[in-house]
MMTF fields as JSON, N, C-alpha, C and O atoms, coordinates in Angstrom:
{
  "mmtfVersion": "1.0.0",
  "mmtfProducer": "UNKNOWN",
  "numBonds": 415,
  "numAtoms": 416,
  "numGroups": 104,
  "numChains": 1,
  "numModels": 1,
  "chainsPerModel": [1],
  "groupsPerChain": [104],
  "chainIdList": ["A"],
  "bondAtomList": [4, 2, 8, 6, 12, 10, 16, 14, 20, 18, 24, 22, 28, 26, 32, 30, 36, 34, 40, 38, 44, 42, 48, 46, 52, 50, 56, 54, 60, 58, 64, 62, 68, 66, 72, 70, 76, 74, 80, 78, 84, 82, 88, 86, 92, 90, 96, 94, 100, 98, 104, 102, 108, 106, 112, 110, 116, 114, 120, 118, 124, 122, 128, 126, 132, 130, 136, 134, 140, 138, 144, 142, 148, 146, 152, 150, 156, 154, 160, 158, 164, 162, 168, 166, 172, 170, 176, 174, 180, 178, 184, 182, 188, 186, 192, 190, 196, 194, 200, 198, 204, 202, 208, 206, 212, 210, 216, 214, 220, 218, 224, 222, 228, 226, 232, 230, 236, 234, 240, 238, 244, 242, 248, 246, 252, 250, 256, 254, 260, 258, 264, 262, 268, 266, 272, 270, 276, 274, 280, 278, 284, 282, 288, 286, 292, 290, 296, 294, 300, 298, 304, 302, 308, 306, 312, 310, 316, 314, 320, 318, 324, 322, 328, 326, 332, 330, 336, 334, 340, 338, 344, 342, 348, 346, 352, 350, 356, 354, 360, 358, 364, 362, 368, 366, 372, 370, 376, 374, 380, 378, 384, 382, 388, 386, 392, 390, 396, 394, 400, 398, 404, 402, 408, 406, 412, 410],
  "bondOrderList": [1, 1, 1, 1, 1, 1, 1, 1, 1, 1, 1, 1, 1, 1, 1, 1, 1, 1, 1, 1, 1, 1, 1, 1, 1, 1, 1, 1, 1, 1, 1, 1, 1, 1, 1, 1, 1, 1, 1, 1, 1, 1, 1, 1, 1, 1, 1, 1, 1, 1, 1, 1, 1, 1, 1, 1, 1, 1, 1, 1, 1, 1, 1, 1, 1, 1, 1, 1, 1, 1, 1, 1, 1, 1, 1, 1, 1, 1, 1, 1, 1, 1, 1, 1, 1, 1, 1, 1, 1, 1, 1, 1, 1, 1, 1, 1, 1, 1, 1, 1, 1, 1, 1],
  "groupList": [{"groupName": "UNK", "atomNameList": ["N", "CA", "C", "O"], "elementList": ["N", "C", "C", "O"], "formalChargeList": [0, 0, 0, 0], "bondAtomList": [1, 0, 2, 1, 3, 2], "bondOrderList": [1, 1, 2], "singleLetterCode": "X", "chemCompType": "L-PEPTIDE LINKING"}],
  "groupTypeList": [0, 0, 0, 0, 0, 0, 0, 0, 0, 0, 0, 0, 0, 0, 0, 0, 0, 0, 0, 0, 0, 0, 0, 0, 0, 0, 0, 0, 0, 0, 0, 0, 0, 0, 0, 0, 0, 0, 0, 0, 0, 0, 0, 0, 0, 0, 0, 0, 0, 0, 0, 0, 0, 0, 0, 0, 0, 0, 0, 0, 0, 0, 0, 0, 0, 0, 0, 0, 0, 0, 0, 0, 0, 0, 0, 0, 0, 0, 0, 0, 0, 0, 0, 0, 0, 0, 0, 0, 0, 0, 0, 0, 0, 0, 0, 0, 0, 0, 0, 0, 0, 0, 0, 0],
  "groupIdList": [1, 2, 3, 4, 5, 6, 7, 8, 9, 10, 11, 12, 13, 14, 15, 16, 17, 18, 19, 20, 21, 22, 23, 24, 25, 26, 27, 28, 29, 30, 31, 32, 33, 34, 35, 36, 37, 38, 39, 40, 41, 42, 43, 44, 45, 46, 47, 48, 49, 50, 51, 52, 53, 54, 55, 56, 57, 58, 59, 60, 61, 62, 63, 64, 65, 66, 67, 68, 69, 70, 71, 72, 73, 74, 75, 76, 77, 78, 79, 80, 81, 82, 83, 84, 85, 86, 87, 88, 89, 90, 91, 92, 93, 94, 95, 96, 97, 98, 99, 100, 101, 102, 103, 104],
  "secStructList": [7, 7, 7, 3, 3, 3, 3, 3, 2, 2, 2, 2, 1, 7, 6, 6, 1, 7, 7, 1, 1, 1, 7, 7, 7, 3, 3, 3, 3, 3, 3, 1, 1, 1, 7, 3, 3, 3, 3, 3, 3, 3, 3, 2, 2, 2, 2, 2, 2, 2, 2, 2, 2, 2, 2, 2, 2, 6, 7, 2, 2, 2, 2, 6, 7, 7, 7, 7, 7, 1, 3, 3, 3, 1, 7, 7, 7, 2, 2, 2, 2, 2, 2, 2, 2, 2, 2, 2, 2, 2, 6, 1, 7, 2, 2, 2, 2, 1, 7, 6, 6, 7, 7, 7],
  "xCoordList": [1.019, 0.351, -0.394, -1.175, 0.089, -1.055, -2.521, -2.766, -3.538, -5.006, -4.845, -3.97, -6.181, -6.495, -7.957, -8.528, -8.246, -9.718, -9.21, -8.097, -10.063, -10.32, -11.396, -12.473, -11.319, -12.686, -12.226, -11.274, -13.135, -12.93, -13.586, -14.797, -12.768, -13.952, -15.117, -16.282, -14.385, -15.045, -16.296, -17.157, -16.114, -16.927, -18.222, -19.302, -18.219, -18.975, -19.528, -20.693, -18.902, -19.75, -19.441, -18.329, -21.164, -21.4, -20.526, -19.792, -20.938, -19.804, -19.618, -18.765, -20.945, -21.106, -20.401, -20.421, -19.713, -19.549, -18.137, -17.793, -17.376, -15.623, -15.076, -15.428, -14.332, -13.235, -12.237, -11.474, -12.059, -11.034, -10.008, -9.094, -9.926, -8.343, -7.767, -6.671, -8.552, -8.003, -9.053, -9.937, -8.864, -9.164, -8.715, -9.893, -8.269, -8.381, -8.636, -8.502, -8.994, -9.387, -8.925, -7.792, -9.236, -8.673, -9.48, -10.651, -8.168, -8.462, -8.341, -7.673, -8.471, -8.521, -7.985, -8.488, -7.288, -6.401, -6.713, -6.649, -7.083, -7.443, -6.313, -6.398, -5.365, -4.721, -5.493, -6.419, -5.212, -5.766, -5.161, -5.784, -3.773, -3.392, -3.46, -2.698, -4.591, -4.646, -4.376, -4.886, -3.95, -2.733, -4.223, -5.259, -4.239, -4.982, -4.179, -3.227, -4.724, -3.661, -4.598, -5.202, -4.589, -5.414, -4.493, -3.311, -4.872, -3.613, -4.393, -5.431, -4.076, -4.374, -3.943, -2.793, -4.781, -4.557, -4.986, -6.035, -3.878, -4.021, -3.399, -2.374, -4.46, -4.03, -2.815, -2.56, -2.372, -0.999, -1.583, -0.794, -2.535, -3.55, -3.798, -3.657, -4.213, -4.56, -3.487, -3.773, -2.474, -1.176, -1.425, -1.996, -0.881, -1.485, -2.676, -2.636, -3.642, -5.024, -4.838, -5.269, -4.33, -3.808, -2.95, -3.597, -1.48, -0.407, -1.47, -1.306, -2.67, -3.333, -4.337, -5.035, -4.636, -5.584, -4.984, -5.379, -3.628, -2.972, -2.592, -2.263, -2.502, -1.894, -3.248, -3.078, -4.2, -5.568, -5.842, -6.164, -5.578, -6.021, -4.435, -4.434, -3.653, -2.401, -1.743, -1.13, -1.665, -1.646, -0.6, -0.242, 0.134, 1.901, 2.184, 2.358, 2.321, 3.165, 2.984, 3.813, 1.707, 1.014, 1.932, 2.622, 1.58, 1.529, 3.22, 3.491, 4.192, 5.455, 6.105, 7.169, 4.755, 4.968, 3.855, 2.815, 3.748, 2.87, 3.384, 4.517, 2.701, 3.118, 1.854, 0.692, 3.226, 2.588, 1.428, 1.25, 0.845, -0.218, 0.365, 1.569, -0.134, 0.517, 0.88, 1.915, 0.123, -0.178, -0.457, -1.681, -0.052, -0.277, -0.383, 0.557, -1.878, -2.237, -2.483, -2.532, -2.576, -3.165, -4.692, -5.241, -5.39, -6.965, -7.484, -7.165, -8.466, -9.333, -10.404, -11.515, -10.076, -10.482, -10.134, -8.919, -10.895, -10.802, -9.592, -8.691, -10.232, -8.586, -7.734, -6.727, -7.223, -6.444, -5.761, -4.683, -6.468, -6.088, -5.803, -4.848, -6.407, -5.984, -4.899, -4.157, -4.129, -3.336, -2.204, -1.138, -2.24, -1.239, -0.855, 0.296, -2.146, -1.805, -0.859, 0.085, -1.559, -1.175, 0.399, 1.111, 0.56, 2.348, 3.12, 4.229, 2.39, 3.181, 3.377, 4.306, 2.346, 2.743, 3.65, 4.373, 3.766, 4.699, 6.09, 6.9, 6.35, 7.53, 7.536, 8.101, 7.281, 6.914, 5.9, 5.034, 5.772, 4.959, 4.694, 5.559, 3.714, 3.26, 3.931, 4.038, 4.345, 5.089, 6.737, 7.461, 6.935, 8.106, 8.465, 9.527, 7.332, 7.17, 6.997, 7.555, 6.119, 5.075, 5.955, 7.015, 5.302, 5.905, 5.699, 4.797, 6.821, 6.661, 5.234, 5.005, 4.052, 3.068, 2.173, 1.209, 2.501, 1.216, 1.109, 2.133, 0.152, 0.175, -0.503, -1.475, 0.373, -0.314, -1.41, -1.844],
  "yCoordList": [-54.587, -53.657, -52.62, -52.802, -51.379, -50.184, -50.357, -50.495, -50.29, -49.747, -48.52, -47.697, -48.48, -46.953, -47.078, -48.063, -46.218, -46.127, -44.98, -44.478, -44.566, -43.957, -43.102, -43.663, -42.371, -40.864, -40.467, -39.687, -41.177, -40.654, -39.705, -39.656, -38.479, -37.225, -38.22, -38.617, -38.239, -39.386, -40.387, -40.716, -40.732, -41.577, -40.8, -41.353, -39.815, -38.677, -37.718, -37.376, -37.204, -36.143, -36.468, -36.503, -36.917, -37.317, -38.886, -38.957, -40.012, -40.954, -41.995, -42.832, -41.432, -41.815, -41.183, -41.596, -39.807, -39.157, -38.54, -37.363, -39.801, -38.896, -40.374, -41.549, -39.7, -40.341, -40.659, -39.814, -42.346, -42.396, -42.547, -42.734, -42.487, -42.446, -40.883, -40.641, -40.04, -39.199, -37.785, -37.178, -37.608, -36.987, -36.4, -36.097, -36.069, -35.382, -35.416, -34.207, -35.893, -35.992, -35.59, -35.163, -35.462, -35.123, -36.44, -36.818, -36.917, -38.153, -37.995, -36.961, -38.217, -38.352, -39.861, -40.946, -39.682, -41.173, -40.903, -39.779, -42.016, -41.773, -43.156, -44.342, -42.53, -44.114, -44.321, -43.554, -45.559, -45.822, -45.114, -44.691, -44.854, -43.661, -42.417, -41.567, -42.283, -40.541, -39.772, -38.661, -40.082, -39.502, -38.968, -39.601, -37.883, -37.947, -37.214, -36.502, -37.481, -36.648, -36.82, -37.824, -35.538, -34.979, -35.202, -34.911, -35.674, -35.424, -35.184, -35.826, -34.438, -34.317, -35.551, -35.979, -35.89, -37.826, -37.019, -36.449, -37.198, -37.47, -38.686, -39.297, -38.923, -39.876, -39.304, -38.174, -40.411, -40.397, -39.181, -38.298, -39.295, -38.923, -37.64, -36.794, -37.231, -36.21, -34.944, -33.747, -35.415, -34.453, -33.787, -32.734, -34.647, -33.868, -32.885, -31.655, -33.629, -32.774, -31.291, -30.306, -31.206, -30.302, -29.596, -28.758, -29.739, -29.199, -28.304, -27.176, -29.31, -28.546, -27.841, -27.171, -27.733, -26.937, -25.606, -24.687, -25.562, -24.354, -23.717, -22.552, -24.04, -23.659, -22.9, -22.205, -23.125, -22.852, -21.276, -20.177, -21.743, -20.623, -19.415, -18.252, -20.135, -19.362, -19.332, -18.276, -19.99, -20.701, -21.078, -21.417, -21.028, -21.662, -21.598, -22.655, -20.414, -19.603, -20.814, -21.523, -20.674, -21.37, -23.1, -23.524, -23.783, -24.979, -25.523, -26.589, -24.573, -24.71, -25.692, -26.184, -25.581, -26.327, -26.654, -26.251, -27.443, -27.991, -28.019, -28.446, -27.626, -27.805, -29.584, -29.984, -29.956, -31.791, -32.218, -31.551, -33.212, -33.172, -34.105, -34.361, -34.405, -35.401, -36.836, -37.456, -37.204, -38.5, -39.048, -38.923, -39.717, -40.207, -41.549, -42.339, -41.889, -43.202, -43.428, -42.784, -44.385, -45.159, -44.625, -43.986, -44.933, -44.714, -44.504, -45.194, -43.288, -43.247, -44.097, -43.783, -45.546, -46.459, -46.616, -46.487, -46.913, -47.125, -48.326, -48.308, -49.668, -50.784, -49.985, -50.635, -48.799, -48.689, -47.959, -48.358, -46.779, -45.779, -46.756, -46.386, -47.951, -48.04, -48.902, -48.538, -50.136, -50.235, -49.434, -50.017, -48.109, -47.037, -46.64, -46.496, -46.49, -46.425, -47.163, -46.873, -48.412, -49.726, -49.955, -50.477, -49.382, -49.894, -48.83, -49.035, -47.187, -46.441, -46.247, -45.843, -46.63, -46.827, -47.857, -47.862, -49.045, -50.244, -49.958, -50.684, -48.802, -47.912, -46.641, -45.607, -46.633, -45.521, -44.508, -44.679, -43.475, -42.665, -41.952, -41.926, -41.391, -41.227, -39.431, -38.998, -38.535, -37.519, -37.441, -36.486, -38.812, -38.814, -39.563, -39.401, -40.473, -40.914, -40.286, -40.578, -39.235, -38.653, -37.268, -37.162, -35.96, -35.006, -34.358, -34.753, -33.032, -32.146, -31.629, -31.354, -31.344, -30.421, -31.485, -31.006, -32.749, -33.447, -33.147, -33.47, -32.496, -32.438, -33.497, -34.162, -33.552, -34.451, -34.001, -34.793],
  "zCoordList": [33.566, 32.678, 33.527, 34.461, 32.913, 33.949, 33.196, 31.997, 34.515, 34.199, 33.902, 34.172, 33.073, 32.451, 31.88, 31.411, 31.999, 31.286, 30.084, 30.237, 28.863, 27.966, 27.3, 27.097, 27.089, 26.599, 25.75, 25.711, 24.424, 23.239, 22.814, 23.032, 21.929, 21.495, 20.28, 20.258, 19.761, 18.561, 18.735, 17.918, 19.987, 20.675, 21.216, 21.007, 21.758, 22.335, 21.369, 21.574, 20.326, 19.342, 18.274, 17.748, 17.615, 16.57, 15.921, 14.935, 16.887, 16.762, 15.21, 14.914, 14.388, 13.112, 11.551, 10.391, 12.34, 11.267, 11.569, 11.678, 11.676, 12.089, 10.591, 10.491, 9.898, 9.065, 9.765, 10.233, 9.991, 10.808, 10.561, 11.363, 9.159, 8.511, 8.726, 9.232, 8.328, 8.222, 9.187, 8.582, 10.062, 11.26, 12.566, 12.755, 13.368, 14.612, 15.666, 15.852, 16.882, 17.934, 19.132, 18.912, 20.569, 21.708, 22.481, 22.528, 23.059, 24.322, 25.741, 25.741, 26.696, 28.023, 28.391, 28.103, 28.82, 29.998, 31.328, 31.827, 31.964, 33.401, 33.913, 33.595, 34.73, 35.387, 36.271, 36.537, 36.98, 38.453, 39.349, 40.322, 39.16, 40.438, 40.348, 40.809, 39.61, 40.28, 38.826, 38.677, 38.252, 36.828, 35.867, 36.069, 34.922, 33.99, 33.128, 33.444, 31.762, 30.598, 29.498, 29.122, 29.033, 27.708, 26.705, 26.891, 25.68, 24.155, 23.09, 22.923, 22.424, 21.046, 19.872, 19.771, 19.254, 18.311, 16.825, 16.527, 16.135, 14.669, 14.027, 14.33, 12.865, 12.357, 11.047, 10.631, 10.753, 9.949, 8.311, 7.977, 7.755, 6.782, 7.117, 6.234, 8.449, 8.392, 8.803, 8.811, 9.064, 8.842, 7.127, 6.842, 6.309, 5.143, 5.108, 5.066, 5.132, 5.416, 6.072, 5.474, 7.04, 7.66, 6.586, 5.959, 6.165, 5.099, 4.053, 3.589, 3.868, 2.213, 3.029, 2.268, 4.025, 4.579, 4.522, 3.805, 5.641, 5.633, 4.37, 4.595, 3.062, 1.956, 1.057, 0.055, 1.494, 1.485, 2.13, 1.677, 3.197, 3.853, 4.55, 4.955, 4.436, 4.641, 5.847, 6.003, 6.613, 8.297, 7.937, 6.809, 9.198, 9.485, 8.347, 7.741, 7.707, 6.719, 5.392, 4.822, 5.257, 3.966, 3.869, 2.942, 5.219, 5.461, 5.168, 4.614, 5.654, 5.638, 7.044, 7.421, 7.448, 8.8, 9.444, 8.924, 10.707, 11.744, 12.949, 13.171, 13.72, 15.27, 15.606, 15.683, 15.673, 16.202, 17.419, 18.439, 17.144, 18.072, 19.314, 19.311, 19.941, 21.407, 20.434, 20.677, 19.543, 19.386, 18.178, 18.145, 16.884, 15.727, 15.697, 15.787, 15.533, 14.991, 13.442, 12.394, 13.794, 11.547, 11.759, 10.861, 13.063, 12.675, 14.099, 15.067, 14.107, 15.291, 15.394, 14.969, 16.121, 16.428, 17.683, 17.834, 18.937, 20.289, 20.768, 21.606, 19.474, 19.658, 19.143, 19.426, 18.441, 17.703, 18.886, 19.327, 19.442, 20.56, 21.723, 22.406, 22.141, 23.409, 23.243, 24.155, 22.455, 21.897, 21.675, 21.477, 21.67, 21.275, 22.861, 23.272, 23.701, 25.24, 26.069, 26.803, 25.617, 26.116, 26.314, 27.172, 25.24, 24.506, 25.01, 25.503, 24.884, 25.607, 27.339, 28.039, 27.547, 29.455, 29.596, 30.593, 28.472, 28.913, 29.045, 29.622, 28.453, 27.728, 29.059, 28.703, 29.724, 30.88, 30.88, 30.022, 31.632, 31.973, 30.851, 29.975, 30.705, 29.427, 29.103, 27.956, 30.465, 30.373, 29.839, 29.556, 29.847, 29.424, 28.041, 27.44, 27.598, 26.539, 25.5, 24.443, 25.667, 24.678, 24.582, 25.2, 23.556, 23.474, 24.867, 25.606, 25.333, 26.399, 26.447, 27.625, 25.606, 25.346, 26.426, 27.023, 26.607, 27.601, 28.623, 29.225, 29.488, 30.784, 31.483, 31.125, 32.85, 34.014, 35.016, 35.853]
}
């Protein structure tokens, strides 16, 4: 199993007042060798959220679409996120796992 540590936005600003069903976040992965990678985490819920947002306000041609985030969980929960880590490093490097948009 690879080490990794984790930096949750959620965790850091305002850690009482994020809906974790349906929310947003940006994470930080730190491997032990050196590796770090930022992703953008939505949960499954807040894709919608997003769809009726844009249709609202008229974005990606009144929510006809989404440009995807790095990462979709059930819930921004730290077991939930590192669990989602966990499974994808077991599966390889997380640049080749994950969408092209992750950088190393």
């Amino acid at each position: 199993m690879t080490e990794f540590t984790l930096w949750l936005e959620f965790e850091e600003v305002d850690p009482s007042n994020w809906d974790i069903e349906n929310e947003y976040c940006n994470i930080h992965v730190d491997l032990k060798d050196g590796r770090h990678y930022g992703l953008n985490v939505w949960t499954y819920r807040y894709l919608q959220t997003a769809v009726d947002e844009d249709k609202k306000t008229g974005q990606n041609r009144n929510g006809i679409y989404q440009i995807p985030p790095d990462l979709f969980v059930k819930e921004l929960t730290r077991e939930c996120i590192q669990q989602a880590i966990e499974d994808l490093l077991n599966q390889g490097d997380l640049e080749k796992v994950l969408n092209p948009s992750v950088i190393n």
